[in-house]
C-alpha positions in Angstrom: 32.8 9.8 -3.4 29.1 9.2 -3.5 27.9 7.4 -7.0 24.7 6.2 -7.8 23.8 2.6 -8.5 21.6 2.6 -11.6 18.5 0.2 -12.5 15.9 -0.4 -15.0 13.4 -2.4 -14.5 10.9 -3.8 -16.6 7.4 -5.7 -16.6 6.2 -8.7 -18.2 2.8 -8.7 -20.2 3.7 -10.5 -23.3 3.0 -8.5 -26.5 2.1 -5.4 -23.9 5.7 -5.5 -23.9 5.2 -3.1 -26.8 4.2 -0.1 -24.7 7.3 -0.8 -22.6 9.4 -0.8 -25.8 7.6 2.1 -27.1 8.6 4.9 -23.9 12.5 3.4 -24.2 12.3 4.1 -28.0 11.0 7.8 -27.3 13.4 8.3 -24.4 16.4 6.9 -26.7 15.5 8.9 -29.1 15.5 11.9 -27.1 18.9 10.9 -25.8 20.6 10.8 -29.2 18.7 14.2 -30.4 20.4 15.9 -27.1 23.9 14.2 -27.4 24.3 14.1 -31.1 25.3 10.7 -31.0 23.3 8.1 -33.5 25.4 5.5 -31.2 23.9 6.0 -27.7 21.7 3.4 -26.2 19.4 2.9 -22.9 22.1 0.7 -21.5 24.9 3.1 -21.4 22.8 4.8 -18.4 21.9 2.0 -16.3 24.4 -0.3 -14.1 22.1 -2.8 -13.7 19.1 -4.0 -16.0 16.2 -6.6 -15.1 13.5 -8.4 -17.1 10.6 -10.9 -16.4 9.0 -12.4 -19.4 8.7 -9.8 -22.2 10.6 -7.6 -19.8 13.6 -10.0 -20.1 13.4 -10.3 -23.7 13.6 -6.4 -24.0 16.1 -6.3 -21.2 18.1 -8.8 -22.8 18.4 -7.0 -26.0 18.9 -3.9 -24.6 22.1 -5.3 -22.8 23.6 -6.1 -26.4 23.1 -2.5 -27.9 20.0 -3.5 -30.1 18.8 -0.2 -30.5 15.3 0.4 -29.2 13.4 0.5 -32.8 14.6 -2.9 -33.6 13.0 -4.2 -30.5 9.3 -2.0 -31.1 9.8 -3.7 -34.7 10.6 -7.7 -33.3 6.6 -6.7 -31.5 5.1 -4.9 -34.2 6.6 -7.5 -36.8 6.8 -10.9 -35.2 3.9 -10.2 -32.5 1.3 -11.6 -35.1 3.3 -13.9 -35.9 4.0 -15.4 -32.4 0.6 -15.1 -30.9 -1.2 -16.5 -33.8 -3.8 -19.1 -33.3 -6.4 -21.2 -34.9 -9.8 -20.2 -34.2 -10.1 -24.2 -34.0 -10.6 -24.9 -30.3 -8.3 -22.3 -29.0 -10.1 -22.9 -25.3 -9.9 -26.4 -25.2 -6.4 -26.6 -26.5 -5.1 -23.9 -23.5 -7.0 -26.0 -21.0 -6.6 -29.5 -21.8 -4.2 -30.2 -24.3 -0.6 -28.9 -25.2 -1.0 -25.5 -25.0 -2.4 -22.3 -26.7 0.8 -21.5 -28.7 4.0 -22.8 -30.3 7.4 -21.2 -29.4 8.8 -22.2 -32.5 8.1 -19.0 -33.7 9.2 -17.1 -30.8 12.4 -19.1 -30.8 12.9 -17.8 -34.6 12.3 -14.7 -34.1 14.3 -14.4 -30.8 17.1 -15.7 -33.1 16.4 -12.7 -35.1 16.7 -10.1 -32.6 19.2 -11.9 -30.4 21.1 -13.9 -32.9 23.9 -15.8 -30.8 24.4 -13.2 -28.2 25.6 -14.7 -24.5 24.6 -13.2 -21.7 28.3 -12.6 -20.7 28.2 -10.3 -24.0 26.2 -7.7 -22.1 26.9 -3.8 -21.6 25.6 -4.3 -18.0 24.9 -6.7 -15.1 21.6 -8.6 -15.6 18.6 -10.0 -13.3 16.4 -12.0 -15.5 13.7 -14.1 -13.2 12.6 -16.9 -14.4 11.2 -20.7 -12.3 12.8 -23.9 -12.0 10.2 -26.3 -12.6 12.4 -29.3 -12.3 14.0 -28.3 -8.7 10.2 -26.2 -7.4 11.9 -22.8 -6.7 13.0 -19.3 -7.9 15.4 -18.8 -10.1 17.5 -15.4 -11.7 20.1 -15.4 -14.7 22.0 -12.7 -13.9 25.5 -11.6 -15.5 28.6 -13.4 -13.8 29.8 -10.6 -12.1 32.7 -10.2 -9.7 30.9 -8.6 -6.6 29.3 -12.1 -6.6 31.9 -14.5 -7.3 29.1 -15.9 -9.8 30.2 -17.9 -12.4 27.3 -20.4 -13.7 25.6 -17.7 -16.5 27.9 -16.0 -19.1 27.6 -19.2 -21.2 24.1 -19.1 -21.9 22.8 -18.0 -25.1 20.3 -14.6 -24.6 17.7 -16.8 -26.5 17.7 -19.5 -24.1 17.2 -17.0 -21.2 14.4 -15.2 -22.8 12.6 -18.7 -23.4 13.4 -19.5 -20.2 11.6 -16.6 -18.7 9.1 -16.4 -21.1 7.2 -19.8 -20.9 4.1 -18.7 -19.4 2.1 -21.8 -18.5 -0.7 -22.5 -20.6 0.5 -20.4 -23.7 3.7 -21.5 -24.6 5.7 -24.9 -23.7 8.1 -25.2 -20.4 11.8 -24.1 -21.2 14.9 -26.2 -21.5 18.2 -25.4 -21.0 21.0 -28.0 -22.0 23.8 -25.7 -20.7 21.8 -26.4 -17.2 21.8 -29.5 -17.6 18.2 -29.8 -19.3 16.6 -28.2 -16.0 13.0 -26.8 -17.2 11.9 -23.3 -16.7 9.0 -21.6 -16.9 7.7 -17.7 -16.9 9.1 -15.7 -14.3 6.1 -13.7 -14.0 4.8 -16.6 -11.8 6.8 -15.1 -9.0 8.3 -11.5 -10.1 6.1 -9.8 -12.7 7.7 -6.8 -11.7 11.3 -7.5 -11.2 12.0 -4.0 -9.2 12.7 -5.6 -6.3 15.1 -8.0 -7.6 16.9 -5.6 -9.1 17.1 -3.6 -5.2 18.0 -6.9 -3.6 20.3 -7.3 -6.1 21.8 -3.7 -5.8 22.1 -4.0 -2.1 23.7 -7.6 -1.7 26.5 -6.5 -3.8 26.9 -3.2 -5.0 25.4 -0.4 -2.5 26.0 0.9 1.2 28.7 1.0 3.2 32.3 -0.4 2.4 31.1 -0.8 -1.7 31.2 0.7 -4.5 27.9 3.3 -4.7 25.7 5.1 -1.5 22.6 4.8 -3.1 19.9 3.7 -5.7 18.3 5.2 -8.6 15.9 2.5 -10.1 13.2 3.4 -13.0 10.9 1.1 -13.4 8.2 0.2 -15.9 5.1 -1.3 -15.9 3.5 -3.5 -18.4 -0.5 -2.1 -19.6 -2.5 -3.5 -16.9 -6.5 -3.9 -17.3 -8.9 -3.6 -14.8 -10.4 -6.8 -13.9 -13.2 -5.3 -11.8 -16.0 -8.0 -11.2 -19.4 -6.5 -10.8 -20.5 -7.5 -7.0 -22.4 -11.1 -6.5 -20.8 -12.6 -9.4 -21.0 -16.4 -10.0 -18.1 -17.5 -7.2 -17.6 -21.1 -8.5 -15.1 -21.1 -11.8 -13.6 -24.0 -13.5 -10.3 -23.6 -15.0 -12.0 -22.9 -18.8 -14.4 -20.6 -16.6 -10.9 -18.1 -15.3 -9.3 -18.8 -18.5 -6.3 -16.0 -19.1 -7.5 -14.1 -16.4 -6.3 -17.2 -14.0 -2.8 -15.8 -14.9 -3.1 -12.2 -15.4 -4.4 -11.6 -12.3 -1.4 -13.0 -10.4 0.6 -10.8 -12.3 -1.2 -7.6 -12.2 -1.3 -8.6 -7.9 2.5 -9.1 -7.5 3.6 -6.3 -9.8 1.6 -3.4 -7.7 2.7 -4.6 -4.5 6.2 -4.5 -5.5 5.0 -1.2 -6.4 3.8 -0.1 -3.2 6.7 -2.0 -0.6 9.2 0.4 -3.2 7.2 3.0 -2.5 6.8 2.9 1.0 10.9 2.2 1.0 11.8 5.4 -0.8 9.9 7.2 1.6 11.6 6.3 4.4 15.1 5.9 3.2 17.2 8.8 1.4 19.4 6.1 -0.5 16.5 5.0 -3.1 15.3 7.4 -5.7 12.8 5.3 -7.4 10.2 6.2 -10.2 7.6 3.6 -11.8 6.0 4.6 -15.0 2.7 2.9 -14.5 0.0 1.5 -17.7 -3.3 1.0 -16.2 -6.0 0.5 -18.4 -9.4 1.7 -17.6 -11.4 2.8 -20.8 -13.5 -0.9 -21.9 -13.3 -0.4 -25.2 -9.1 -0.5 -25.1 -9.2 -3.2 -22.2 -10.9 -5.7 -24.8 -7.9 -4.7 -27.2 -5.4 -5.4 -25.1 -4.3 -8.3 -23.8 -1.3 -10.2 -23.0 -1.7 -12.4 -26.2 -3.8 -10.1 -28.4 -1.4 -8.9 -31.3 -3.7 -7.8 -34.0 -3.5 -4.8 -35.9 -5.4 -2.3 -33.4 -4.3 -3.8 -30.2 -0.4 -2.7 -31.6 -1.3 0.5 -32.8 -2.9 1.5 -29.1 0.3 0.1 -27.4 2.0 2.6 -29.6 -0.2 5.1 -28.8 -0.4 4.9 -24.9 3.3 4.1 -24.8 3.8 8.1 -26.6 1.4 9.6 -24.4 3.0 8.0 -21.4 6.6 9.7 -22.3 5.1 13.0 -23.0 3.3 13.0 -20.0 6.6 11.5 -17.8 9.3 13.5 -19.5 10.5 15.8 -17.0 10.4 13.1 -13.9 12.4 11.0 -16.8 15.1 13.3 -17.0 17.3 12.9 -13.8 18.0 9.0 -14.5 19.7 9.8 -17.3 21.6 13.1 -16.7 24.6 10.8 -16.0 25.7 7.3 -17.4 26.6 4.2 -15.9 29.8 3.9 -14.0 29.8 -0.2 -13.5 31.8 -1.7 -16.5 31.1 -5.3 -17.3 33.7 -7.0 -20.1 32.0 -5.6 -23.0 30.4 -1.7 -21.6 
């Protein structure tokens, strides 16, 4: 019997994560209209879910059954809250002191969201990238599942992982994980900003192709807004770190996430096992690019998020459709 392996994937972008959160709210809500079900959630259609940064922290809560408008309200609500900082300095504290923000508030109001969620609570099997600073390598929390033999995750609290992958450098402080025996982390996007190709590693290491449980792959993935950040020709070549300031690490991401975007591409081309969609966020009017950013959470730069993140699910609707004609098939403990 052929059965489809189901993923969602999601971008990091920090408060941009609010687009993200926006088309899963619209699709959701779309999903209960048709089923007439107030109960159903994103994560009864997808197998498999993965997050990087903001991504995790959405993936994360979608793996509980938080239903999507709680997470657009954590952004909307705790977004100014988070990314708030003192006009005092806020260059010189980024660049040569402890950092541009606190995650004391991020920790509270992950609490909020999360509250003491585990990761072995989830509805599905997880890939949340994050780094290990304290061995220099990669690292994924992903749920303890049986294909694997994995055991090391389940434990963990959800708002540990999300802190974990979220600790961009610069902006908010390196993670720490006592479960792991204090091992420091720090934002996932450093390495897999666009966790789609995780998520098909993932699939088919375990769980696709001959002698397992599915034939193929349908993955949906989405981006976080990315702006343009065109540089007119002969510009000054020699920057200091104040000189690249956020764009030092937005760039990276924006670089990793489209060619992850294009190898996916390519591979669904040339394979009939991989259905693969990415709903894309590129930013090209200037007046919106100034408004959003991967910190900028003022009253505007949310409203636009909201705004691009409707028009995307208009425009995206039909191609939307066939991931979630059917729901997942793989049960974890809790599905």
């Amino acid at each position: 019997m052929n059965k489809s392996f189901k993923i969602l994937s999601i971008d990091g972008g920090g408060i941009k994560g609010l687009y993200s959160a926006t088309i899963l709210k619209k699709i959701e809500e779309q999903l209960i209209k048709d089923t007439n079900d107030d109960k159903v959630r994103i994560v009864d259609y997808f197998d498999l879910i993965c997050g990087t940064s903001t991504g995790g922290l959405i993936a994360l809560a979608l793996s509980a059954g938080i239903p999507t408008s709680e997470i657009c309200d954590f952004y909307n609500n705790h977004g100014p809250k988070i990314f708030w900082w003192s006009r005092f300095l806020p260059v010189l504290k980024q660049t040569l002191f402890w950092g541009k923000y606190s995650d004391r508030k991020l920790r509270k109001a992950l609490e909020a969201i999360l509250k003491t969620n585990k990761i072995g609570d989830s509805k599905c099997l997880l890939c949340i990238p994050t780094f290990d600073l304290t061995h220099g390598t990669y690292e994924i929390f992903k749920y303890d599942h049986r294909e694997g033999n994995l055991s090391r995750d389940n434990d963990l609290l959800m708002v540990d992982v999300a802190l974990a992958t979220s600790a961009a450098p610069t902006y908010f402080p390196i993670a720490e994980i006592k479960l792991h025996e204090s091992r420091q982390y720090i934002d996932g996007g450093v390495w897999a900003n666009n966790p789609s190709l995780v998520g098909y590693t993932e699939a088919t290491w375990h769980f696709v192709g001959k002698d397992k449980l599915y034939s193929d792959i349908q993955l949906l993935s989405i981006s976080s807004m990315n702006v343009s950040e065109k540089r007119e020709p002969l510009s000054r070549r020699r920057r200091s770190f104040i000189g690249w300031k956020s764009r030092l690490f937005s760039t990276s991401l924006t670089g990793q996430s489209e060619f992850a975007h294009i190898f996916l591409t390519s591979l669904s081309k040339s394979t009939s096992n991989l259905k693969y969609l990415r709903i894309d966020g590129e930013i090209k009017d200037a007046t919106h690019s100034k408004l959003i950013q991967l910190d900028k959470a003022n009253k505007k730069s949310l409203l636009l998020l909201r705004q691009y993140g409707n028009d995307k699910y208009h425009a995206l609707k039909a191609d939307l459709k066939p991931f979630f004609e059917n729901k997942k098939t793989y049960k974890t403990k809790n599905s």
